[in-house]
C-alpha positions in Angstrom: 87.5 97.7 93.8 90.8 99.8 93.9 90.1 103.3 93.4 93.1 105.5 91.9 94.0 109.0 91.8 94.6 109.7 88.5 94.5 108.7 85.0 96.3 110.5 82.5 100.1 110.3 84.3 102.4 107.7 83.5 101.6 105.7 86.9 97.8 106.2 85.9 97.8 105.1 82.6 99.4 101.4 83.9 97.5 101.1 86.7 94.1 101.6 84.6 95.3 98.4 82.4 94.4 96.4 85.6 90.9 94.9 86.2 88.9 96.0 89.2 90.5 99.4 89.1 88.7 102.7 88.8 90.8 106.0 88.1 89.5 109.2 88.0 91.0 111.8 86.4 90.7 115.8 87.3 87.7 116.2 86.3 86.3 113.7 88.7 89.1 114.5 91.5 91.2 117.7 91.4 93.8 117.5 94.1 94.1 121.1 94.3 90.9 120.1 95.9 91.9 117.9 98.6 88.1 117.8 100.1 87.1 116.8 97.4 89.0 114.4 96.9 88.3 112.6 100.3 84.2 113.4 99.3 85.4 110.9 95.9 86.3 108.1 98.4 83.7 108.3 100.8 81.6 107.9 97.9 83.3 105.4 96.1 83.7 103.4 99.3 86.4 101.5 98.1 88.9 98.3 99.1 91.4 100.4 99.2 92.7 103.8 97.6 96.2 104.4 95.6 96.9 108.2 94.9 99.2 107.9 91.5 98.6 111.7 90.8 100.8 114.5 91.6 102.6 117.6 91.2 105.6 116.6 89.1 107.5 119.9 87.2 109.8 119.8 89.4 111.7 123.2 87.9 108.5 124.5 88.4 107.8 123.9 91.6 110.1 126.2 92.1 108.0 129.4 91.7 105.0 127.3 92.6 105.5 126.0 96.0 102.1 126.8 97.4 100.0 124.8 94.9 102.7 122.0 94.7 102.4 121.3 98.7 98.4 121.6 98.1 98.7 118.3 95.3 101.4 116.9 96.6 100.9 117.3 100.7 97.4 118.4 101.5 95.3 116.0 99.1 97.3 112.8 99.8 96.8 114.2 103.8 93.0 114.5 103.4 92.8 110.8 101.2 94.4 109.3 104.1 92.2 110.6 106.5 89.1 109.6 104.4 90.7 106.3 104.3 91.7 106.1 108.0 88.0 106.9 108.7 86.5 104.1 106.1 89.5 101.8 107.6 91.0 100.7 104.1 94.8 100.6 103.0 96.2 104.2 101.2 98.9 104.0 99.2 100.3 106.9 97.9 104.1 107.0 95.3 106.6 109.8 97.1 110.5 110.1 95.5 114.0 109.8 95.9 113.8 113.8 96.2 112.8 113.8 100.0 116.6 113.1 100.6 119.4 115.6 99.8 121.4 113.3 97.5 124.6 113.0 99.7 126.9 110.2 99.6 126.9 107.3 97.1 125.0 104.3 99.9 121.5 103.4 98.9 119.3 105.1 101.2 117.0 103.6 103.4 113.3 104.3 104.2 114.3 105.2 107.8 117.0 107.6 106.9 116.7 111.4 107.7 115.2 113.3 105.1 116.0 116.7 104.1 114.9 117.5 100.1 116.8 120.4 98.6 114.2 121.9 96.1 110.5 122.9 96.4 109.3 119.4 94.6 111.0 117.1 97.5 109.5 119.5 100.1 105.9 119.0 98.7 106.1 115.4 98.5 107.2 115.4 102.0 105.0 117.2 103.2 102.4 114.4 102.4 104.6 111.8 104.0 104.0 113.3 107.5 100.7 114.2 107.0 99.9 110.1 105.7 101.3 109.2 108.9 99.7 111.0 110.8 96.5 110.1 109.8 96.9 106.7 111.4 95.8 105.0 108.8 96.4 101.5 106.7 98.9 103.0 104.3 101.7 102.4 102.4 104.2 105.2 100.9 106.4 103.8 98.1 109.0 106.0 97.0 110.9 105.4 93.6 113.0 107.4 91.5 113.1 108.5 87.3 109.7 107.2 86.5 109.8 106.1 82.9 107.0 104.6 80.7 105.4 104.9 76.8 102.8 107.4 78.6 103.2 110.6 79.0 106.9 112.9 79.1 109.7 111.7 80.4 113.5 110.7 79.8 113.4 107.9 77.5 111.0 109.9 74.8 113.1 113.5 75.0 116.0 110.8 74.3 114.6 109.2 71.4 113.2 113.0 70.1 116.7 114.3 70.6 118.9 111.1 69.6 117.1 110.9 66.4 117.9 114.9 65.7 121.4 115.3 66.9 124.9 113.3 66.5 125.8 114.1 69.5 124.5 115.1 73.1 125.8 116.3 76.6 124.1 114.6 79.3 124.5 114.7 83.2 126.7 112.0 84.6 127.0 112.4 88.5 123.6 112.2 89.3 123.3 108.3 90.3 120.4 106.0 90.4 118.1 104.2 88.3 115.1 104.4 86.0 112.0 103.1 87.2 109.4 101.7 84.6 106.1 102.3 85.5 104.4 99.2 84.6 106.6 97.7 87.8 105.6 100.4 90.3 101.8 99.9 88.9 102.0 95.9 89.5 103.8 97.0 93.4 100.8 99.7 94.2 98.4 96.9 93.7 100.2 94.0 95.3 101.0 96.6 98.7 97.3 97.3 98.6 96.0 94.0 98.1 98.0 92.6 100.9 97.7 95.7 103.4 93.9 94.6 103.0 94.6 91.0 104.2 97.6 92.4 107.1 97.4 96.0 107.7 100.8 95.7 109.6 102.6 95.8 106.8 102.1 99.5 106.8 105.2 101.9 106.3 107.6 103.4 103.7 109.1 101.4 101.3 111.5 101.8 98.5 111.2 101.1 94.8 113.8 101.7 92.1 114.9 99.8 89.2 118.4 98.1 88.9 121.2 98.2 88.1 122.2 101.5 89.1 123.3 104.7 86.5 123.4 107.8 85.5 121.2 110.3 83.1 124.3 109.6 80.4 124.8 105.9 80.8 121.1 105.6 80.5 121.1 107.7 77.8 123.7 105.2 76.2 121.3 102.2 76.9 118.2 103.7 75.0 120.2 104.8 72.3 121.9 101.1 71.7 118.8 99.6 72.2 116.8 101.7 69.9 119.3 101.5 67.3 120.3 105.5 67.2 123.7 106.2 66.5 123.8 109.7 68.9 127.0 110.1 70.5 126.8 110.9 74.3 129.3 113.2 76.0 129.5 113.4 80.1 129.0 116.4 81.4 128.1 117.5 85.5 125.5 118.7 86.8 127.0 122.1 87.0 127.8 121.9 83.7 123.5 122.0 83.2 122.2 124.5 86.0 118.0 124.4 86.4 116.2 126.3 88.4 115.3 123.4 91.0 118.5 121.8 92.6 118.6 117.5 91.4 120.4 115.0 94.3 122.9 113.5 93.2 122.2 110.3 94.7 119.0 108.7 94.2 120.1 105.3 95.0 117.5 103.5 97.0 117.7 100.3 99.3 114.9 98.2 98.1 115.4 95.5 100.2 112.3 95.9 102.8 110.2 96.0 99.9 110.9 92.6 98.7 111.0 91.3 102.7 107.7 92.9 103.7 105.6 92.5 100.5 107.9 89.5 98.6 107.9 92.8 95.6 111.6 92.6 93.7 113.6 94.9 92.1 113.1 95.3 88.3 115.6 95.2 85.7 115.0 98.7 84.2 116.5 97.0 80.8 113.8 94.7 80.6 111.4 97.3 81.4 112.9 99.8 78.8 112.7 97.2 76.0 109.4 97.0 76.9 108.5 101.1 76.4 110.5 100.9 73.3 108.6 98.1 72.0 105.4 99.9 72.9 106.2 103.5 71.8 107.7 101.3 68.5 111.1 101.8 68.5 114.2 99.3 68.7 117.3 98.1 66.7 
């Protein structure tokens, strides 16, 4: 049995489509209770433990750094210690926002960190604290989650493209969407096989492909939903928020499918997928 953090978020929600996995949600597991949260495994005893909840308002984070670092840095640090005790694999998702989005090269999990908003610092926080557990783990960062669950991109962009003629959307942040469903199907393939070959442990990247911005993904959903909504580039600066977004989020995927044999999705395929789900489409 797999035991997940979570079950509401748009990680969670995929992961509980799986057989012989058990989420539980915050009223089972509150990470702003990170003992109990290692109490949960102890008692659970499981193969192996995937933490797919977090702290993710990233604007506000901002004003609520403190219990951001508690979800996002202390609970992951206590499940890993709980999990380095029972000597099963803990993976845990982290982001693109641990780096400071300079340059345009994909970065790589070895590359120096340094997140410019609260968010990026919480997440983190839990990286280092993971590691030093000494555990079996795994920490998979992606970037721009999507999924039919939940709030994110792609449904703000069908709300809004189905309202408006035309919209102004960020176009120098780069990267690329990331369907849930994939980053579901890599948690449980990285824990499966850290069971089998615990020396696979590390940090590894997951995004989708090819890489985009905010406005030429907003092109994509729009064509492929069939909405007619003009898109207009605009910069970043052109859109100020209280939190501080990289403007590179590309990651280097490439120990990911070396290590663990995991690919890189085609968020395309992925996104006709949500759209199909959330029943949309041309």
């Amino acid at each position: 049995m797999i035991l997940v953090f979570g079950k509401t978020g748009q990680l969670a929600s995929e992961l509980a489509l799986h057989e012989g996995v058990t989420c539980l949600g915050r009223d089972m597991a509150d990470l702003s209770d990170p003992e109990a949260c290692a109490a949960a495994i102890h008692a659970h005893a499981p193969d192996a433990v995937i933490n797919a909840a977090a702290y993710t308002a990233v604007d506000k984070a901002e004003e609520e750094e403190e219990l951001a670092t508690v979800i996002n840095g202390v609970a992951p640090a206590a499940m890993a210690r709980a999990c380095a005790d029972l000597g099963i694999p803990f993976v845990t998702v982290s982001t693109d926002y641990v780096f400071d989005g300079s340059g345009d090269a994909a970065w790589n999990p070895e590359d120096a960190t340094g997140p410019l908003e609260a968010y990026g610092r919480s997440k983190l926080v839990g990286e280092e604290a993971l590691r030093a557990a000494g555990g079996i783990h795994a920490i998979l960062r992606t970037s721009w989650v999507v999924s039919a669950h939940g709030n994110n991109f792609v449904k703000t962009m069908l709300r809004l493209g189905a309202e408006r003629e035309r919209l102004t959307v960020v176009a120098d942040q780069i990267g690329a969407p990331t369907p849930a469903r994939d980053i579901a199907a890599a948690c449980l393939e990285m824990a499966r096989q850290l069971v089998q070959d615990p020396g696979k442990s590390g940090t590894y990247h997951l995004s989708g492909r090819p890489e985009t911005s905010w406005a030429g993904f907003a092109r994509e959903i729009f064509a492929r939903a069939g909405l007619s909504c003009e898109v207009v580039d605009i910069p970043s600066s052109a859109y100020p928020t209280p939190a501080q977004r990289p403007l590179n989020s590309r990651l280097d995927c490439t120990l990911l499918e070396t290590v663990f044999g995991i690919s890189q999705p085609d968020w395309r395929t992925g996104l006709d997928d949500i759209l199909k789900d959330l029943g949309e489409g041309a």
